[in-house]
C-alpha positions as CSV (number, residue, x, y, z in Angstrom):
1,X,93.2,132.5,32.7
2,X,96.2,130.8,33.2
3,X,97.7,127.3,32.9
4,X,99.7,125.2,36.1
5,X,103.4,123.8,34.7
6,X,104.9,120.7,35.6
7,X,106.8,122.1,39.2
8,X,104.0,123.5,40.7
9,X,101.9,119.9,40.5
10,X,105.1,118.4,41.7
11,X,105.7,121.1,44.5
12,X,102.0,120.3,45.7
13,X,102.9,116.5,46.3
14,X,106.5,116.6,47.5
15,X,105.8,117.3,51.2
16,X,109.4,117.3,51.3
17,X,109.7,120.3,49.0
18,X,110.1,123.5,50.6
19,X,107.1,124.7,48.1
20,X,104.8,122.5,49.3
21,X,102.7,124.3,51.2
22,X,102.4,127.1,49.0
23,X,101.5,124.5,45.7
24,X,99.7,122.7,47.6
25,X,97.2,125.3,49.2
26,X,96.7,126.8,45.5
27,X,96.4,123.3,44.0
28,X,93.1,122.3,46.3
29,X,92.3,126.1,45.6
30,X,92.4,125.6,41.8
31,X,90.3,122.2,42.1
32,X,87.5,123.7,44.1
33,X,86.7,126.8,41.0
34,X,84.4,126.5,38.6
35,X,86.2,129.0,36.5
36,X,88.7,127.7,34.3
37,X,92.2,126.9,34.5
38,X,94.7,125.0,32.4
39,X,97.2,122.0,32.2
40,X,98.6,120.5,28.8
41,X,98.9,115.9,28.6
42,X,102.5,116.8,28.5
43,X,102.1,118.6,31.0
44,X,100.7,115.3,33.0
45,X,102.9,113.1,31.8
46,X,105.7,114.9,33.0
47,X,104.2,114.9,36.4
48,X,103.8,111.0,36.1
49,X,107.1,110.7,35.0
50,X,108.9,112.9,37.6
51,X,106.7,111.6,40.7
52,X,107.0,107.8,39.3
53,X,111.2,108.1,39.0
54,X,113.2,106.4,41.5
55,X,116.4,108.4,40.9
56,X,114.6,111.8,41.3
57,X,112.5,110.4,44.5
58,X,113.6,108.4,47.2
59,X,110.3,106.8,47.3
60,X,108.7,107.2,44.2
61,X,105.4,106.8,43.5
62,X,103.7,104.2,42.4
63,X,102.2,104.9,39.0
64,X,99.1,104.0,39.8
65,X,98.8,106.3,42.7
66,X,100.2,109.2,40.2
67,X,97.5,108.3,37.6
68,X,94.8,108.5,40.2
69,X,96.3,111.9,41.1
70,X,95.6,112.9,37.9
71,X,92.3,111.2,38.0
72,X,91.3,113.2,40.6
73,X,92.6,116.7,39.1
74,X,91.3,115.8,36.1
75,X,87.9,116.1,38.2
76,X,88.1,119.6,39.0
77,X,85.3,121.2,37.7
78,X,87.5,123.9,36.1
79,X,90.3,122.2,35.2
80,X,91.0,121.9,31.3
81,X,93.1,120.1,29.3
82,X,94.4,122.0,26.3
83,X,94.7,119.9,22.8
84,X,96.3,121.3,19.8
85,X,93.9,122.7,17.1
86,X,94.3,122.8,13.0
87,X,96.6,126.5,14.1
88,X,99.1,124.5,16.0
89,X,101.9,124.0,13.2
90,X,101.1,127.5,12.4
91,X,101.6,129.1,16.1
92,X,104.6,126.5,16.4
93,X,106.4,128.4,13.4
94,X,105.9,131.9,14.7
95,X,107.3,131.2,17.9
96,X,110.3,129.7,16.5
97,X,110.6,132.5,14.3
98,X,109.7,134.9,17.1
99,X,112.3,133.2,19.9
100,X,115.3,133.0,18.2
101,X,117.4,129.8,20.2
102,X,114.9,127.2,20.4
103,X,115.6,123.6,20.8
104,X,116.9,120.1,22.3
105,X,114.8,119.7,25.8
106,X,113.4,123.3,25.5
107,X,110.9,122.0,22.9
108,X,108.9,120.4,25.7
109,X,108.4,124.0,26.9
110,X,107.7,125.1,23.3
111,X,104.8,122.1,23.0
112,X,103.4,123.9,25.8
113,X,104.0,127.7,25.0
114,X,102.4,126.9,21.4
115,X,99.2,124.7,23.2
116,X,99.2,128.6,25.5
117,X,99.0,130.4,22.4
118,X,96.7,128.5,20.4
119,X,94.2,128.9,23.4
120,X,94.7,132.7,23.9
121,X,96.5,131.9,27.2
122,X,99.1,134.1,28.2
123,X,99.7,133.3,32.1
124,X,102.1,130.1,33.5
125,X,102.3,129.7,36.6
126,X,105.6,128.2,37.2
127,X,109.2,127.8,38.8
128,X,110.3,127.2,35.5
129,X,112.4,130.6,34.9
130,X,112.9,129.3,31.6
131,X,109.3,130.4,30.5
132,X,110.9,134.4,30.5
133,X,112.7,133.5,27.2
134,X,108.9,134.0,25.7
135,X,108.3,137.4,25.8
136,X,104.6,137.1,25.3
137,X,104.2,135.3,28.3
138,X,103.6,136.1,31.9
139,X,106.0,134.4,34.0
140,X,103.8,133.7,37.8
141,X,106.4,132.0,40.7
142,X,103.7,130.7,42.7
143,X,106.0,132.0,45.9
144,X,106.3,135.5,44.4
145,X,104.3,137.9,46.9
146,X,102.2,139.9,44.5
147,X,100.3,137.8,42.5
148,X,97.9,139.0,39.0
149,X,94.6,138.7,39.5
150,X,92.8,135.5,38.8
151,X,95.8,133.1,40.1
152,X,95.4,134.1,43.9
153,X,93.3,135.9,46.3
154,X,95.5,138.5,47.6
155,X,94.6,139.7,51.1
156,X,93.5,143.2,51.7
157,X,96.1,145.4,53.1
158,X,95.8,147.5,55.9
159,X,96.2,150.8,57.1
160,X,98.9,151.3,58.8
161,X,97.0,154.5,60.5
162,X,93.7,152.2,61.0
163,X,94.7,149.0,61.1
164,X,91.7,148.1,59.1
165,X,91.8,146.1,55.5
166,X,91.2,148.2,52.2
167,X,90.2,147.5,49.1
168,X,92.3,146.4,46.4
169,X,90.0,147.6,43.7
């Protein structure tokens, strides 16, 4: 289980964007599963607001075209949407007690690590490096080599005596 941040939807539309072909290739991935994985509204709405801004894009998008972006992710048959739950003030409180540091425009991230913990999710995949600060968290570049399992398929390596694949199990 794991939930997709802000960057990595970003990434996956800026063909511009040296990440895009990596965010972009795990992106249609992610929509094609039937098991789950996660996003937050902020989460969307940050996307919207990012792809939609003309002094962060030279040609922004047009918000409807970033709505039916989320439209169609919202489609993906394993995509959820996390909502908080009657724990959420609770979970907020422990992490603020737990992270020591927290606030101003880092309480975006918070909304999100809280909606994470609520849900018994413990995987971002992100560029964000701010996410280490959790320490309950596991931090996922989506251009780091090695992934966990459950993000991405890793290919089978091969013998170097062989040249054949084995398993990774």
């Amino acid at each position: 289980m794991f939930l997709v941040d802000t960057n990595v939807l970003v990434y996956a539309t800026n063909e511009l964007a040296d990440e895009h072909a990596v965010c972009r290739g795990l992106l249609e991935r992610w929509q094609r599963q039937e098991t789950a994985w996660f996003t937050t509204w902020g989460v969307l709405y940050e996307f919207l607001r990012i792809v939609s801004h003309p002094r962060l894009f030279r040609r922004p998008w047009p918000i409807d075209r970033a709505v039916g972006f989320v439209q169609n992710l919202l489609a993906s048959p394993g995509l959820v949407v996390l909502t908080p739950t009657s724990k959420h003030a609770a979970i907020l409180a422990q992490t603020v007690q737990e992270v020591p540091g927290l606030g101003g425009s880092v309480l975006h991230d918070v909304h999100t690590v809280v909606l994470m913990r609520e849900h018994g999710i413990c995987r971002i995949v992100t560029r964000d490096a701010g996410f280490h600060r959790f320490p309950f968290l596991e931090v996922v570049d989506p251009l780091r080599p090695e992934w966990p399992e459950g993000v991405r398929e890793r290919p089978a390596k091969r013998s170097r005596r062989t040249g054949r694949a084995r398993s990774r199990t």
